[in-house]
matplotlib code that plots the C-alpha trace (Angstrom):
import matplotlib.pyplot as plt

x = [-50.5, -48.7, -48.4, -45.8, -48.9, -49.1, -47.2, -44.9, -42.8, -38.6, -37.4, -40.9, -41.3, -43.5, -42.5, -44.1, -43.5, -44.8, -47.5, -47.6, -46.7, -44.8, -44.5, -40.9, -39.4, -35.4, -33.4, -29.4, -28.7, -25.1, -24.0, -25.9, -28.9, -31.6, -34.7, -37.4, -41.1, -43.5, -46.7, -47.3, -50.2, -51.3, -52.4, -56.2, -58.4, -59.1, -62.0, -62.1, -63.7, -61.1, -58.3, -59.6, -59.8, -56.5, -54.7, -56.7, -55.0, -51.7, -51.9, -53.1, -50.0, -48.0, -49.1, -48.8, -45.3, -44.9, -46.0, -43.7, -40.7, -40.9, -40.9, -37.5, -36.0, -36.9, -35.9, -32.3, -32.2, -32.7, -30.2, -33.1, -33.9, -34.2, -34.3, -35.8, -38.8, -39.4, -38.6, -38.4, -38.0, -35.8, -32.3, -31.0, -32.4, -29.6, -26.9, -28.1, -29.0, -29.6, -26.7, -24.0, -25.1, -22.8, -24.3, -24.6, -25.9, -24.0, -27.2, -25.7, -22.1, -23.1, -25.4, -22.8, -20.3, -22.7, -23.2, -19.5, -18.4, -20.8, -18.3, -14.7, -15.7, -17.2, -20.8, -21.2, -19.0, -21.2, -24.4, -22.7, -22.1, -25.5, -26.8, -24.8, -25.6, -29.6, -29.9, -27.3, -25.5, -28.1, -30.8, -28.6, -26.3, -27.9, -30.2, -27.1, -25.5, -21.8, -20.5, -22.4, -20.3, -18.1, -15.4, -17.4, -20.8, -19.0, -17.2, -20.4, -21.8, -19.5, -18.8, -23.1, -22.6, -19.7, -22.4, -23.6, -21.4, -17.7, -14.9, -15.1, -18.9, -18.2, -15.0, -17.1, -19.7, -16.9, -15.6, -18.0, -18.6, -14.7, -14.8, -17.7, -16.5, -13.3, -15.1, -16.5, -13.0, -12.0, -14.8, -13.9, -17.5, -15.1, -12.0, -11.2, -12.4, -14.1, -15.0, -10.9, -10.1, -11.8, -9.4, -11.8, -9.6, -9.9, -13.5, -14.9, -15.7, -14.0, -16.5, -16.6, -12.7, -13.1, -13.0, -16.1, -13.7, -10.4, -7.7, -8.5, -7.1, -7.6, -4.9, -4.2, -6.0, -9.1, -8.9, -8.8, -11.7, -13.8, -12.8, -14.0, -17.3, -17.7, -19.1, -17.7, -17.6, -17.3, -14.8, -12.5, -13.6, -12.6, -9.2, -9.0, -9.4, -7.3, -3.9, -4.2, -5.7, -7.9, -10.9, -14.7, -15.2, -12.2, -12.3, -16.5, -14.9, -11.9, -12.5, -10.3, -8.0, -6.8, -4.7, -1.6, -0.8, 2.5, 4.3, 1.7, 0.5, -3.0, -4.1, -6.3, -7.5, -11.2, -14.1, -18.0, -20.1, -23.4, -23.3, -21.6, -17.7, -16.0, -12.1, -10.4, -11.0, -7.8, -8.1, -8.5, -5.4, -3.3, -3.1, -5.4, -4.4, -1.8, -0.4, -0.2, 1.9, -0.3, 0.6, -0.2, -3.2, -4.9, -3.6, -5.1, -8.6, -8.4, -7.4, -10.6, -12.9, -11.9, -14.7, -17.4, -16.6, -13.3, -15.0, -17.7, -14.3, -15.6, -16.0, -14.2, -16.3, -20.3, -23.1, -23.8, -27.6, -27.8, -25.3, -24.2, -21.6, -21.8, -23.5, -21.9, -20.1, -23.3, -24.5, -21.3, -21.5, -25.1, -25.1, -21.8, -20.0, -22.2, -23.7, -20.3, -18.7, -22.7, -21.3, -18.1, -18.4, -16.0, -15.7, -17.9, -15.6, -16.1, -15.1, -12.4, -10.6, -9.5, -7.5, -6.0, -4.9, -3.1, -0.9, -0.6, 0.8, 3.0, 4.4, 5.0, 7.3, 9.5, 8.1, 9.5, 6.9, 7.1, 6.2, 3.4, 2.1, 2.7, 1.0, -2.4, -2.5, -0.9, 0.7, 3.4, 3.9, 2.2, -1.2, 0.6, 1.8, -1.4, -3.2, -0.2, 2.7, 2.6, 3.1, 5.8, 7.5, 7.4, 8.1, 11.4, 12.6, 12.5, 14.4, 18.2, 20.2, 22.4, 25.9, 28.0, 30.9, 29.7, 29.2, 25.7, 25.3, 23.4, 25.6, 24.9, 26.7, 29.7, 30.5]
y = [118.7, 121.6, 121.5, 124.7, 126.5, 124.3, 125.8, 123.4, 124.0, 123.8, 120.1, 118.8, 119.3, 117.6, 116.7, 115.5, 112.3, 111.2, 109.1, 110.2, 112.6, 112.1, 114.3, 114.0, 115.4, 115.9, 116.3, 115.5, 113.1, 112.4, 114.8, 113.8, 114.8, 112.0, 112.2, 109.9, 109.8, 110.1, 109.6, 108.7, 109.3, 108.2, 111.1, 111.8, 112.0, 115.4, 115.6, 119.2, 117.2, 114.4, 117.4, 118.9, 116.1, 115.4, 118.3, 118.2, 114.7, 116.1, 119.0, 116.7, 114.7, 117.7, 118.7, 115.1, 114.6, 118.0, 116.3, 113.4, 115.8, 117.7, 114.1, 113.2, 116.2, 115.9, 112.3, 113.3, 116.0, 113.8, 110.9, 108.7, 108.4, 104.8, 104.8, 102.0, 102.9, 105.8, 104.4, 100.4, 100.3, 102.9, 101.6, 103.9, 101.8, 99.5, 101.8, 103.8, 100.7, 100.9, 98.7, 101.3, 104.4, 106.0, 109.7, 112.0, 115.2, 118.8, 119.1, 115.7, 116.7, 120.2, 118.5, 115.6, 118.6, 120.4, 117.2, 116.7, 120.4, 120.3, 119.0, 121.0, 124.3, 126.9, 127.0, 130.7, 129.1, 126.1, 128.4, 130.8, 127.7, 126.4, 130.0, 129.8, 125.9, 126.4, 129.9, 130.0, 127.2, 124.5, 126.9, 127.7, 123.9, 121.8, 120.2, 119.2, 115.8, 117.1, 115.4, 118.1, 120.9, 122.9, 125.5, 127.5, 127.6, 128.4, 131.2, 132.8, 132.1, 134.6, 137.1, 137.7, 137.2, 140.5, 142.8, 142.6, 141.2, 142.2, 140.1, 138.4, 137.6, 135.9, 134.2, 133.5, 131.3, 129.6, 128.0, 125.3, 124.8, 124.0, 122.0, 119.8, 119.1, 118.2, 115.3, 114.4, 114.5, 112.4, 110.0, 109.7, 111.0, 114.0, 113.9, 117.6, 120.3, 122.3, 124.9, 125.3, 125.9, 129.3, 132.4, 135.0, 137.7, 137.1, 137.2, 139.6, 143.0, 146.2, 147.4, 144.0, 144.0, 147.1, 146.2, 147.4, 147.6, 149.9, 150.4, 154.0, 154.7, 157.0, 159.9, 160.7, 163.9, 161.9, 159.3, 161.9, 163.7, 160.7, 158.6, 162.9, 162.3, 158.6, 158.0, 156.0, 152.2, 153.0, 154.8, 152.1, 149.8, 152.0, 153.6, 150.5, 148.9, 151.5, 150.7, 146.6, 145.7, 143.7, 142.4, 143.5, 139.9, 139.4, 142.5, 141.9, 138.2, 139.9, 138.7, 140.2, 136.8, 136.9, 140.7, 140.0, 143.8, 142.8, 142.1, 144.2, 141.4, 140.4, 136.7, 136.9, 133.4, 133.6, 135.3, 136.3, 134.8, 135.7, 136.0, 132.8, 132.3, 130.3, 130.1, 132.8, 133.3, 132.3, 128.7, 127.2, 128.4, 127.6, 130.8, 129.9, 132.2, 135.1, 137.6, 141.5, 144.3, 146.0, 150.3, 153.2, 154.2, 150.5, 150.3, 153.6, 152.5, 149.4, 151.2, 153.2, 150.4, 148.5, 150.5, 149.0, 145.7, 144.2, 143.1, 140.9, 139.6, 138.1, 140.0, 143.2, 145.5, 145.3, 147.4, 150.1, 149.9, 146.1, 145.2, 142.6, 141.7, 142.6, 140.0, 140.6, 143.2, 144.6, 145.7, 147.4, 148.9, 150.5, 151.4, 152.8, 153.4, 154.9, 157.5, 158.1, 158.7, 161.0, 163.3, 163.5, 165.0, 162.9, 161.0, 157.9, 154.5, 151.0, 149.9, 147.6, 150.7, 150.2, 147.6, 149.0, 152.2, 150.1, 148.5, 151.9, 153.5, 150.7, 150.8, 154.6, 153.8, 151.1, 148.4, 145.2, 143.6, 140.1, 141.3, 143.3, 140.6, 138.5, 141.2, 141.2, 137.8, 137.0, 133.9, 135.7, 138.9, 137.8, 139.5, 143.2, 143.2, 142.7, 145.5, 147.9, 147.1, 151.1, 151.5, 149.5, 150.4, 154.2, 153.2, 151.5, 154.5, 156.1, 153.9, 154.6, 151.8, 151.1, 149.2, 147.1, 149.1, 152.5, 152.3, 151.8, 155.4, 155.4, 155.0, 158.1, 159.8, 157.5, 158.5]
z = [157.4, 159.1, 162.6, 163.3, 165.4, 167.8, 171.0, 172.5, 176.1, 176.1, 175.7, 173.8, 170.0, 167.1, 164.4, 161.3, 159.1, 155.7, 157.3, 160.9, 163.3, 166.6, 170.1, 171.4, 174.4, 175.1, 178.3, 179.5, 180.9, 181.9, 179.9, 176.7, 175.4, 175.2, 173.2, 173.5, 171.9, 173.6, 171.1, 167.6, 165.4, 162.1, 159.9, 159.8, 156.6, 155.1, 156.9, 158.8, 161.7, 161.7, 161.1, 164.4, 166.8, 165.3, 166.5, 169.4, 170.4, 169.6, 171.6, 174.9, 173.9, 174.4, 177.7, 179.0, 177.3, 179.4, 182.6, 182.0, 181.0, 184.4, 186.5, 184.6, 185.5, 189.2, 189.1, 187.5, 189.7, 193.1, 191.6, 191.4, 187.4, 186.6, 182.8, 181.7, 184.1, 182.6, 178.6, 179.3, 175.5, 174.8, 173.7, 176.4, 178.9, 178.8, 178.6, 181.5, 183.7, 187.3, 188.2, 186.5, 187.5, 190.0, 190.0, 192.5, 192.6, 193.9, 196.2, 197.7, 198.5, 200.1, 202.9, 203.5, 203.9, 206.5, 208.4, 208.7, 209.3, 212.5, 214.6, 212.7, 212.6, 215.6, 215.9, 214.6, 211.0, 210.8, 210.8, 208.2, 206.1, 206.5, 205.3, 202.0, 201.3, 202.0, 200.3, 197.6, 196.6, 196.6, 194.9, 191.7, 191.6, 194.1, 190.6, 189.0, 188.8, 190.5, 187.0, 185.3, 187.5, 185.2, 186.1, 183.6, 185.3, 188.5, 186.5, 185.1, 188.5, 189.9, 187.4, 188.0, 191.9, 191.2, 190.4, 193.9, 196.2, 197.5, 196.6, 200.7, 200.1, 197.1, 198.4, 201.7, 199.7, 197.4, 200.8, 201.6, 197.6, 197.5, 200.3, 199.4, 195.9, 197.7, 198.8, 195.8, 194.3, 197.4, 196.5, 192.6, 191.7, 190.0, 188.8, 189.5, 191.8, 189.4, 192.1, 193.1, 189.1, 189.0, 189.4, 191.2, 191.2, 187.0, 187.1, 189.1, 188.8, 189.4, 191.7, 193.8, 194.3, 196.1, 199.8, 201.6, 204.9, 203.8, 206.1, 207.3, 211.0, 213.4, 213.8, 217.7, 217.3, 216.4, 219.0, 221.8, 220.3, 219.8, 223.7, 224.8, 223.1, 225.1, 228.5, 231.1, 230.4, 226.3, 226.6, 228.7, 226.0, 223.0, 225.0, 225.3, 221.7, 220.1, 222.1, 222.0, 218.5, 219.5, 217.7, 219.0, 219.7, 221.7, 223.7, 224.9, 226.0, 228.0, 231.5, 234.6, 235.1, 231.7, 232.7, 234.5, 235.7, 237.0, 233.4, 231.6, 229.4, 228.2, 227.5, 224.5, 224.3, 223.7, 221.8, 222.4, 219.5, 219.5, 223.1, 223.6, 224.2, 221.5, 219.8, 218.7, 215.0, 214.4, 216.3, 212.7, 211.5, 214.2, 216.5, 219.3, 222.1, 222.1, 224.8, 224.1, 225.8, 227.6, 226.7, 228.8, 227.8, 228.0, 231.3, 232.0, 230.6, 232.8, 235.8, 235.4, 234.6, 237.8, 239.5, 237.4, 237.0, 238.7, 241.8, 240.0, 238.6, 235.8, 232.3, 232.0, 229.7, 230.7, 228.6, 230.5, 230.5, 231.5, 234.0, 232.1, 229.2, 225.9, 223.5, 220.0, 218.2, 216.6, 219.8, 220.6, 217.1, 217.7, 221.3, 221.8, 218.6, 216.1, 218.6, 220.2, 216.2, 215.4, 218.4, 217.4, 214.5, 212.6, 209.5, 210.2, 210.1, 211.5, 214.9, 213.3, 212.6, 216.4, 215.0, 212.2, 214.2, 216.7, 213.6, 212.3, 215.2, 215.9, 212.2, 212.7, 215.5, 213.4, 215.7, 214.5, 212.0, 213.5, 217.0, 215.7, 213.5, 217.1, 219.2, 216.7, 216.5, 213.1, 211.7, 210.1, 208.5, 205.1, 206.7, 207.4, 204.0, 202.7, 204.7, 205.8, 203.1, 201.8, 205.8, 206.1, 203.1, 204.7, 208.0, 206.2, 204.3, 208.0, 209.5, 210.7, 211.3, 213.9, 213.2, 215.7, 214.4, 215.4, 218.9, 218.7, 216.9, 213.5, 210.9, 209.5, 212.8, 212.6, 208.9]

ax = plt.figure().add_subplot(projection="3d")
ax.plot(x, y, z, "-o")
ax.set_aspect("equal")
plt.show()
């Protein structure tokens, strides 16, 4: 009897024997692929009545066998498959016993990771991580058991992930995966990270290794028209931003005890998240406070914001409208930046420029690169080669040297 037309789901099939026909589904487990019957059914007379009820049976057989399929799945998928529940006379059931199973799935490691990470990382990092786990990582790995985790789904992951998202979005959701399957390395459920064995810069696309934030400063012609097109308080805070380098976060934190106007230094040792004050953002690597040389024109812009906030003495830079501190960079962003840049006139660029028009300008004037990775906050100098190394490398080919020998005079005078 020919049986092809009956419609069976993935992982069930039927298959047809001399003197009866079966219903078998198949699913990994462990890494192998495990079949198991589900039905068998003696072959019917020739009768067309028999025939019919025949493949009637074998089509509820299916649908059950269906049923069961989806509850083994769930059950591998939550670490809770017993076999021999499921198929107590399966040979399988001994060699997957209870007793030796040890698996764990990736959905497992991600939320012990999150319940650690609590108390590590700031607040404003632990939410971004919960984001990633809940709505990404546990929706397309969470299923699998972390033996099952393969440098080449992660790979393939990515590469799709490339068509959409910038190389620091995708880099930003590998961190807690690499993390989390660092414990389950640490725990022996893994004997590699296979998350830490993938080469993103190999995978990606052209299009996603394209920074959405490029290094494009300000010139001093644009910085004087666009503090001319700011009122007041934004314009302190942008004068403000543009000659110390410091982050949006840092600057709305700024409080008046931190400015010591006799030596001309600022203590930047704090940062507004989300309107509440937390570490700097480089606290995890080791930089947790820093002091910057306060120029001219930042003293100027403090000068003048002394008459709107220095005797509440506590935050320097308030909103305007609300008589109170800023809450977070996207409120600076679309109260006083983008109108202040629509006025303007100029090219539209994102209020981190700031920052990279401070390194720029101190580049230009041959600071020293140690004190200007010192001054915005670096560990070394690894971070201004990244962003500013065709600066530097200009900034070198400037550069006259002066010699002991010479009297002080660049050697070019002394030859």
């Amino acid at each position: 009897m020919d049986l092809s037309h009956i419609e069976t789901p993935a992982g069930i099939e039927v298959r047809a024997f001399k003197k009866y026909a079966t219903v078998r589904m198949a699913f990994y487990y462990r890494k192998e692929r495990c079949r198991e019957n589900f039905s068998n059914r003696s072959w019917p007379d020739n009768k067309p009545s028999s025939i019919s009820k025949f493949e009637a049976a074998i089509k509820r057989d299916v649908a059950a066998a269906h049923q069961l399929l989806s509850r083994v799945r769930h059950e591998i998928s939550t670490d809770k498959f017993d076999y021999a529940e499921f198929f107590p006379d399966s040979p399988n059931a001994n060699k997957y016993s209870v007793e030796d199973r040890s698996l764990r799935t990736v959905e497992d490691f991600l939320k012990k990771f999150l319940v650690r990470s609590e108390k590590r990382v700031r607040p404003v990092t632990h939410k971004n991580y919960k984001k990633i786990i809940d709505n990404q990582l546990i929706p397309d790995f969470g299923y699998l058991p972390v033996t099952d985790l393969t440098p080449g789904l992660v790979r393939d992951w990515v590469f799709e992930k490339s068509h959409t998202c910038k190389r620091k979005t995708i880099s930003n959701i590998l961190s807690p995966f690499k993390q989390a399957m660092d414990d389950a390395l640490m725990d022996r459920a893994i004997t590699e990270n296979p998350v830490r064995l993938v080469n993103l810069d190999s995978i990606i696309t052209i299009e996603s290794r394209q920074s959405e934030f490029q290094v494009d400063p300000f010139t001093e012609e644009e910085i004087d028209i666009l503090l001319e097109h700011m009122n007041d308080q934004v314009k302190n805070l942008f004068q403000f931003a543009f000659y110390t380098g410091m982050r949006t976060s840092e600057l709305i934190a700024l409080k008046w005890e931190k400015i010591d106007f006799v030596n001309s230094e600022i203590l930047v040792d704090q940062a507004m998240v989300e309107g509440q004050i937390d570490r700097l953002k480089t606290a995890e690597k080791g930089v947790s406070s820093r002091k910057i040389l306060m120029l001219d024109p930042a003293h100027e812009a403090l000068q003048r914001q002394k008459a709107h906030t220095f005797l509440e003495g506590d935050f320097v830079f308030h909103h305007p409208l609300k008589a109170r501190h800023w809450m977070n960079d996207s409120e600076v962003r679309k109260f006083a930046w983008h109108p202040a840049i629509k006025r303007s006139g100029l090219r539209y660029r994102n209020p981190y420029q700031t920052r990279h028009t401070y390194a720029h300008m101190l580049i230009k004037d041959n600071e020293n690169p140690w004190w200007i990775a010192n001054q915005m906050g670096h560990t070394g100098i690894e971070m201004l080669n990244r962003h500013y190394g065709g600066w530097l490398e200009q900034s070198a080919e400037r550069y006259v040297p002066k010699s002991r020998f010479s009297g002080g005079q660049p050697l070019s005078a002394a030859q």
